[in-house]
Backbone as CSV, one residue per row, in Angstrom:
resi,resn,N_x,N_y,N_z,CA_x,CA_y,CA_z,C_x,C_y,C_z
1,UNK,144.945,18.420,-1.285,145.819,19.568,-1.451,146.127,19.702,-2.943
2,UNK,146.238,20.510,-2.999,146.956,21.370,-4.793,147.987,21.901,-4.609
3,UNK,148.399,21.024,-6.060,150.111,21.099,-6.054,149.983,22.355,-7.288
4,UNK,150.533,23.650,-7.624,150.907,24.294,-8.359,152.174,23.537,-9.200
5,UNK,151.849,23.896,-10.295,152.818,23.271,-11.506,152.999,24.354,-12.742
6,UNK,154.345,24.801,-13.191,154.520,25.553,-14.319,155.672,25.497,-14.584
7,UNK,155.867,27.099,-15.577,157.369,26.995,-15.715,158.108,28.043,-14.913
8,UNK,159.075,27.660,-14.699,160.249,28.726,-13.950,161.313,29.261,-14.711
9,UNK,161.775,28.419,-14.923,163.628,28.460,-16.154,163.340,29.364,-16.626
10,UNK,164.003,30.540,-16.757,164.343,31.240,-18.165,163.464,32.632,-18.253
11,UNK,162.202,32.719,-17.051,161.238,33.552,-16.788,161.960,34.854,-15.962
12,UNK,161.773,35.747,-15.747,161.996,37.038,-14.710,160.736,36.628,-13.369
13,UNK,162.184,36.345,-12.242,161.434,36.234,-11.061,161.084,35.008,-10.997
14,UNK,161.810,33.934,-11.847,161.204,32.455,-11.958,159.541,32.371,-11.723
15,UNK,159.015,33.480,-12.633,157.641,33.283,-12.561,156.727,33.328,-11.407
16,UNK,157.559,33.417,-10.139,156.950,33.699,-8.752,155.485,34.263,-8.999
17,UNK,155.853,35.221,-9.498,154.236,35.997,-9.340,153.040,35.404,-9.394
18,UNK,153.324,34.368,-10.992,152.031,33.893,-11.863,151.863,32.876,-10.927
19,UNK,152.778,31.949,-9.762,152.647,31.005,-8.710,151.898,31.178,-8.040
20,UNK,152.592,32.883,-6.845,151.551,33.449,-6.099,150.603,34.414,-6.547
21,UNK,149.989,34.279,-8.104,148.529,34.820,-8.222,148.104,33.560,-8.063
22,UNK,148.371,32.051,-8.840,147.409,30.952,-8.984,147.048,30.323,-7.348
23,UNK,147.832,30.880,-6.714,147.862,30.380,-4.870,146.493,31.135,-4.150
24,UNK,147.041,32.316,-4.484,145.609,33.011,-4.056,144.170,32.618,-4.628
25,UNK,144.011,32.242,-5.759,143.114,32.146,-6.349,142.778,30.579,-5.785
26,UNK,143.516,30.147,-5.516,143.025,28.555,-5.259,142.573,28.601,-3.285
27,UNK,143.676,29.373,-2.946,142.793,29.719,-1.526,141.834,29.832,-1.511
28,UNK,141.520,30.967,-1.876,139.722,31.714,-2.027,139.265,31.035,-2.442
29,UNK,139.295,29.944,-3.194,138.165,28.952,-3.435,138.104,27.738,-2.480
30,UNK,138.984,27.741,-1.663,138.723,26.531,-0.672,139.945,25.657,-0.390
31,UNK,140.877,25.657,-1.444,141.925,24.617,-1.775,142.927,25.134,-0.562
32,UNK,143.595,23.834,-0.080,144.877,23.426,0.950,146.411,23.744,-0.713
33,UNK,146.758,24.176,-0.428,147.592,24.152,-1.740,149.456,24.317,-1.630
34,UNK,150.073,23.558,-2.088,151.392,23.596,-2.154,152.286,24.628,-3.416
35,UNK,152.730,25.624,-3.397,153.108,26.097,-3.727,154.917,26.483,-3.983
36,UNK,155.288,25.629,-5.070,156.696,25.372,-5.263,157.490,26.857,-4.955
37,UNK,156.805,28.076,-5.491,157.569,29.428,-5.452,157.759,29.612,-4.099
38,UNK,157.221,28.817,-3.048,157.664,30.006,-1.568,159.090,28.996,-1.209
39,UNK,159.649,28.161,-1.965,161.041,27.928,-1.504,161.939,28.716,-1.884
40,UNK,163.128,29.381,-1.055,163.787,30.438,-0.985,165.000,29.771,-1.771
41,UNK,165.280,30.566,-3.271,166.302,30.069,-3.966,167.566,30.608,-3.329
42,UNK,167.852,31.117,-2.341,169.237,31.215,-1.267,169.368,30.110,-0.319
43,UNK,169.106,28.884,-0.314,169.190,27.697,0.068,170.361,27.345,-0.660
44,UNK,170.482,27.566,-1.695,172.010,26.965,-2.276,171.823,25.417,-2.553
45,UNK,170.038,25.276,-3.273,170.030,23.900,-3.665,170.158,23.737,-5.045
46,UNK,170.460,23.479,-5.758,170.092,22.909,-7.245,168.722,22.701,-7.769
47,UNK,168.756,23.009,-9.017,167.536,22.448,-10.033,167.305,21.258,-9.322
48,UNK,167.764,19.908,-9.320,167.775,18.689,-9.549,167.309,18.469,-7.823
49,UNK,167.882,18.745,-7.145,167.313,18.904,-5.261,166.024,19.743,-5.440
50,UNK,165.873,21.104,-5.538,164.619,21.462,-5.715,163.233,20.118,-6.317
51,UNK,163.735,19.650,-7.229,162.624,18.679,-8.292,161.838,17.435,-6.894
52,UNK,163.496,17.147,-6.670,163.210,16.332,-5.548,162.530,16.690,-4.811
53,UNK,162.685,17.874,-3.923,161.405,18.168,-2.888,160.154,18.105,-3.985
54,UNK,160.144,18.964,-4.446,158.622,19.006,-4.924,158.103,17.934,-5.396
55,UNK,158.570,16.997,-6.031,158.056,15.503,-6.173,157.409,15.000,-4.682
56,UNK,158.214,15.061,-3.848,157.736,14.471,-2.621,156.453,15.471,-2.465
57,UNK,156.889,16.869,-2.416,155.101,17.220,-2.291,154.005,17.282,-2.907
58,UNK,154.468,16.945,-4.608,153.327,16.422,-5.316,152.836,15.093,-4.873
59,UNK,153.345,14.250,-4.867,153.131,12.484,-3.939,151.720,12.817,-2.987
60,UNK,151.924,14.219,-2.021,150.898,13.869,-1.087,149.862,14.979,-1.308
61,UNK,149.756,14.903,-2.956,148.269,16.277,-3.251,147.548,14.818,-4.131
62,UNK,146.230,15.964,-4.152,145.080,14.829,-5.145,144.871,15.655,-6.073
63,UNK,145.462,16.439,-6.579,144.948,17.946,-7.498,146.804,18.669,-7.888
64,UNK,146.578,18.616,-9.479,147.668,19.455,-9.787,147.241,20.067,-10.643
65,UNK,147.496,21.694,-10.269,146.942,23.068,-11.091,148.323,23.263,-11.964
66,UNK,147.961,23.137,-13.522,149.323,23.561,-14.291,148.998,25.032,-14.879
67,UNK,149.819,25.933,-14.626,149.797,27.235,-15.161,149.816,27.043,-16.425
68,UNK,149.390,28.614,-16.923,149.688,28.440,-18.914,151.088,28.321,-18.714
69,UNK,151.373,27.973,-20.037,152.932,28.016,-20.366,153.748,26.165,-19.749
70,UNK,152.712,26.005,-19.316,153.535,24.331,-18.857,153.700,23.449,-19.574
71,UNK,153.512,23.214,-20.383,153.712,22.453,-21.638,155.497,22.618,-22.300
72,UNK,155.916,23.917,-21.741,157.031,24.086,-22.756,158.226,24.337,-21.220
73,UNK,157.859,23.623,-20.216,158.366,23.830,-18.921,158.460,21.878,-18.714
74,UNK,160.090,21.543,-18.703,160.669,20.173,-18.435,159.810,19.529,-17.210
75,UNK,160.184,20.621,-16.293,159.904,20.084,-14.620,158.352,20.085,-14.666
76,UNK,157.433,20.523,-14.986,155.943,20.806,-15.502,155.688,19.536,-15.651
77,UNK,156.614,19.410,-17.014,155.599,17.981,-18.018,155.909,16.330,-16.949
78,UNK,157.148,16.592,-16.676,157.742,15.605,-15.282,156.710,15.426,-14.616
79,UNK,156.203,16.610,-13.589,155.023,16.787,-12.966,153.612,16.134,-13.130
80,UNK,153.297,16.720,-14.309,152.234,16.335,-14.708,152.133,14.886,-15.315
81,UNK,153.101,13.805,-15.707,153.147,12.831,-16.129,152.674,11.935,-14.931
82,UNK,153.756,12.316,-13.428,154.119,12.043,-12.481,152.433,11.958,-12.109
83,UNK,151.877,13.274,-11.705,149.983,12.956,-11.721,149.104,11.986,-12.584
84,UNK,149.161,11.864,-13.688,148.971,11.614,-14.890,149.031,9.886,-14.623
85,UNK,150.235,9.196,-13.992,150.273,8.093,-13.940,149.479,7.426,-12.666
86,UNK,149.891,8.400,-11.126,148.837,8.227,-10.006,147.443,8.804,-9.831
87,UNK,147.114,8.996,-11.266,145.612,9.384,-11.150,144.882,10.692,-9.788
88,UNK,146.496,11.376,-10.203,146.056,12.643,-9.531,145.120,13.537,-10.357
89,UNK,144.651,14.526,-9.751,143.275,15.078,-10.842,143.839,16.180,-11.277
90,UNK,144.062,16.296,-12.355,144.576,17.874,-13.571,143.763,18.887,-13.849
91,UNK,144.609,19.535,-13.471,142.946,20.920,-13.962,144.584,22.066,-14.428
92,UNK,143.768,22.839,-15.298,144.459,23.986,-15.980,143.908,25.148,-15.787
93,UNK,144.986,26.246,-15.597,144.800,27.480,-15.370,144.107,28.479,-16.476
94,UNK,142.914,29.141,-16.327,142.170,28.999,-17.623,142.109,30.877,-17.440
């Protein structure tokens, strides 16, 4: 599975879109894929609870797709370290 990874903070629409274009695009090619944007920010969870789930669903992918712009995105570089150390496989949005 593929974990989508970018930035949100500070974007219009927390970047949803650029999530669900990179979702589609990873469908159509075959990929099972986790996608952080379809959690509904009217849950009334926090930054810091959000991170948490998605950690747990990065844990059970073998593939993390980082959008442009992730580099300058906290929860991103977290992410990607987080792969980075379990020899999950990185690929960038090109």
């Amino acid at each position: 599975m593929t974990y989508i990874s970018g930035p949100m903070t500070g974007i219009k629409n927390f970047n949803f879109p650029a999530f669900n274009k990179a979702e589609r695009f990873l469908r159509k090619r075959g990929d099972k894929v986790f996608n952080p944007a379809c959690h509904s920010i009217e849950w009334g969870f926090d930054r810091a609870d959000f991170l948490r789930f998605d950690i747990q669903a990065l844990l059970l992918c073998d593939k993390i797709h980082l959008l442009k712009g992730w580099e300058k995105s906290e929860g991103a570089n977290l992410e990607k370290q987080i792969a980075d150390a379990l020899g999950i496989e990185v690929e960038y949005q090109s």
